[in-house]
N, C-alpha and C positions, 0 to 999 in steps of 0.2 A: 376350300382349296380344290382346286380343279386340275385332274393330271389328262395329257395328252398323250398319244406315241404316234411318233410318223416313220415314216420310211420312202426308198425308192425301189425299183427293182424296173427288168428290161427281161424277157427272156426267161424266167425264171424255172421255167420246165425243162427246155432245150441245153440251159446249162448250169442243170441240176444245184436251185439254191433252192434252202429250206423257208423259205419267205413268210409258205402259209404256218410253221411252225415255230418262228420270230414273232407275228401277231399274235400265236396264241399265248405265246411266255408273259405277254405284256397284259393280253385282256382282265384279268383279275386285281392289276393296278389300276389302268386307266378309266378314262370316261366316253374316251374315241379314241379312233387308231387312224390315222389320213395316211393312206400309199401311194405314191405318184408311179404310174404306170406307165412304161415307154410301149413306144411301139411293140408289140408281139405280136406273134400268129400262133404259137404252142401252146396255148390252154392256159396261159399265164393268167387272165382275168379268172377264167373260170375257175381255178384252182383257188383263188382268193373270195371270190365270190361262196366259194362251198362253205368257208368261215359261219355262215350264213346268222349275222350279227348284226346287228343295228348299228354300232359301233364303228364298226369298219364303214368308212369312207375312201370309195377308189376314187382317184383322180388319173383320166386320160390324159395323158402330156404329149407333146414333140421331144426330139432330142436334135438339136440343131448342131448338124456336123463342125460349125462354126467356136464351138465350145469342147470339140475333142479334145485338142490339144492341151497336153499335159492334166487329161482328168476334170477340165472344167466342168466338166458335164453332170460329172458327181454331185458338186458342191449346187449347181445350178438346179437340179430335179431335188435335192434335199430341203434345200430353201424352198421350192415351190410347196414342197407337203408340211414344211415346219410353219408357212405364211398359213393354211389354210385351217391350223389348229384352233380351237379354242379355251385352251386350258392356261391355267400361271407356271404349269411346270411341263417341260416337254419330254420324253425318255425317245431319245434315238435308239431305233435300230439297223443294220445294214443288214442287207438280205440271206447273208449268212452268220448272223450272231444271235444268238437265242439265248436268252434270262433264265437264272432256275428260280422254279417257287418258294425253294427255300428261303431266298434273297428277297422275295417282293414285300415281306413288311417293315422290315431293317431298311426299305429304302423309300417307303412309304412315312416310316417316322422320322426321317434323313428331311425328308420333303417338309415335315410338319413341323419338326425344333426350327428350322431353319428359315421358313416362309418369310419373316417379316426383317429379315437380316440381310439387310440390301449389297452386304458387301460380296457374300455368297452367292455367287453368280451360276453358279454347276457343281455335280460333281460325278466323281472319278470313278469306272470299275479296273478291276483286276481283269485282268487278259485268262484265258487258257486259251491256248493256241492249237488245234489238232492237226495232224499231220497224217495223210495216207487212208488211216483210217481212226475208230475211235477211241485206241486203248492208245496211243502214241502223242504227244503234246512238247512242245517246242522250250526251248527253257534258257537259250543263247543271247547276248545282246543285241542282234543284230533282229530282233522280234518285241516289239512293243511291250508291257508288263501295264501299262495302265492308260486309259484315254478316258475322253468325257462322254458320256451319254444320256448325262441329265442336265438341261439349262433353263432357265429364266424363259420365257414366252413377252412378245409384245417389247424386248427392251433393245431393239437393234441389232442382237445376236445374229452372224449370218455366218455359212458355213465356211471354212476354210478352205483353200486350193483346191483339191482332188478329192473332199470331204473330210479331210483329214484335223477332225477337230470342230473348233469352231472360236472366233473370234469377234470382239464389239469392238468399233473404231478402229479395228487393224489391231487391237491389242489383247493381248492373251487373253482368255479369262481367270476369273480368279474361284476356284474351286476348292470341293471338301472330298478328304476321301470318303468312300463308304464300305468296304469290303466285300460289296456285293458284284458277283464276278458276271463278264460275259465267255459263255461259249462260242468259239468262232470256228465255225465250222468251211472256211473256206478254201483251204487245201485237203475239204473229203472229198471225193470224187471218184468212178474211177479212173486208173488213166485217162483212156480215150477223151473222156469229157472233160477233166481237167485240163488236157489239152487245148481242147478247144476254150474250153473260159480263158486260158493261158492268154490265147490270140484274140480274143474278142477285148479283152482288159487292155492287153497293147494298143489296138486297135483308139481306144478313149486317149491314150497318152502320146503316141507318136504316127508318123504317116505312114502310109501304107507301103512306102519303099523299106522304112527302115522295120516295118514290122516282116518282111518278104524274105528280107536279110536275118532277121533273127529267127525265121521259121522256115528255111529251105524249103523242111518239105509236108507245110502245110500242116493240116489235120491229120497227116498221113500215120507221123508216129509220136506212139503216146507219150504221155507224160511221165517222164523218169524220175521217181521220188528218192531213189538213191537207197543207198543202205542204212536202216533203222538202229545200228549201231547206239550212236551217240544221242540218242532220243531218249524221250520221260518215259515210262508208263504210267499212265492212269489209272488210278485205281477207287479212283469218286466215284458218284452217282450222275447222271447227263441229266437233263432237266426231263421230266415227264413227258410231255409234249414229243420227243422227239424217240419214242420207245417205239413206234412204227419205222420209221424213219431210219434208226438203227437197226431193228427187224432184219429191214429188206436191203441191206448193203450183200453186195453179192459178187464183191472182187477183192482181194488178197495186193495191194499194194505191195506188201513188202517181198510177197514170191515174187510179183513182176518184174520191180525192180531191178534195171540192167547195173545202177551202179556206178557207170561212167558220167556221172552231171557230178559235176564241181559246186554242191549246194553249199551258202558262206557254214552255216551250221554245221557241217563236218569237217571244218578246217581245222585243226587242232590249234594254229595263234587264236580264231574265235572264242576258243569254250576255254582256253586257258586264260586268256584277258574277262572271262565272265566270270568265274571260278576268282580270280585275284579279286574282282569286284564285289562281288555275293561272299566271301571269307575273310577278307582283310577288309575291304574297303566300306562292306555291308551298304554300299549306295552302288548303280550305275554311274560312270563316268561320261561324259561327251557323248551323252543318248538325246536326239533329239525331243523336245517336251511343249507341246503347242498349249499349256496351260502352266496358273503358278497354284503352288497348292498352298492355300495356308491354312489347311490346319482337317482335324480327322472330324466327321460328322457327329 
């Protein structure tokens, strides 16, 4: 059995993803890692290239303005690096979600029970969501709790809308859980640069009028994370890999914080409709789920 990991990434210095520390969560699974690399000019290659592993395969891409709208560009640069694998099992990862090593042989004998069980199409991790910075994690409905990031190689699979998922024949996949969790470190940043991935994310999904309009005034001012109030703390271990990386964080989110952003997660109908779901209901209700699960690894 042969495992893969692919990814995309654009920019990844400029606004501040942990790309080079995604590969390395995964290198102690796989057998190669394929990255499709958009245009940069910030050290984006060379940053991946210092991986300096036989393993890793960069793939230079275009990113055709053609395919912004609504995120296609995601699903488009993902497919290119999942066509160029050669593995029977692929592990996605997005440029800001990183594996802990904990997880990598529970998901290694996930791969192995499961190999010749054709119905088992992928399977599912647990989210942790981080927020601002890295003791603070998301925990409201309106924030994902589990997606696919392990699928089948060579059987049709191709990615869904904006990346979100993935689907064969337009239809779900059918998936196992495995317990093993991603870190998704995509609203760490500081302001200022969160800001800007803010605009460059829009930028993939609508035009640039309506991105002008939701961003007055530009790059100008940062990113308002609001009051950490109603947020988790964390109190786990982050994956090894990113022990630098946490090192050298070196802005206070939650001092900055003006406060005035209407974020849905500190609505109070949100976390009360989540609270009724997680203690009564013990399932989410009417969450969107781009996979069917049937059954635990």
């Amino acid at each position: 059995m042969r495992i893969s990991g692919f990814s995309f990434v654009r920019d990844a210095v400029r606004l501040h993803y942990p790309i080079r520390e995604a590969i390395l969560s995964a290198l102690p699974l796989v057998d190669e890692f394929v990255v499709a690399i958009g245009p940069s000019d910030d050290g984006t290659i060379e940053r991946i290239r210092s991986i300096a592993d036989s393993r890793v395969r960069i793939l230079e891409t275009e990113w055709d303005p053609a395919h912004f709208v609504h995120g296609r560009i995601n699903a488009v640069q993902t497919d290119l690096a999942m066509d160029a694998c050669s593995g029977d099992w692929g592990v996605y990862l997005q440029a800001d979600e990183v594996m802990h090593e904990d997880d990598l042989p529970r998901l290694r004998s996930a791969m192995e029970r499961w190999d010749r069980d054709e119905e088992t199409e992928g399977f599912l991790f647990d989210y942790l969501h981080f927020w601002g910075d890295f003791d603070h994690v998301q925990w409201t409905r309106n924030w994902y709790r589990h997606e696919v990031r392990a699928v089948r190689l060579g059987r049709g699979i191709r990615s869904w809308k904006s990346a979100q998922g993935f689907r064969r024949d337009g239809r779900k996949l059918r998936v196992r859980g495995t317990g093993c969790r991603i870190f998704h470190y995509g609203w760490v940043r500081p302001p200022e640069v969160m800001k800007r991935k803010q605009i460059a994310l829009d930028r993939l999904h609508h035009d640039e009028g309506w991105v002008r309009r939701r961003h007055p005034d530009g790059e100008g001012r940062p990113f308002d994370y609001g009051p950490f109030t109603h947020l988790r703390r964390f109190h786990g271990t982050h994956p090894e890999v990113m022990r630098d990386w946490i090192a050298a964080k070196s802005w206070s989110a939650e001092q900055s914080a003006r406060g005035d952003t209407d974020h849905e997660h500190n609505r109070l109908r949100t976390r009360l409709i989540t609270r009724v779901q997680d203690l009564v209901l013990r399932r989410q209700v009417g969450v969107y789920r781009n996979y069917v699960r049937i059954g635990q690894a």
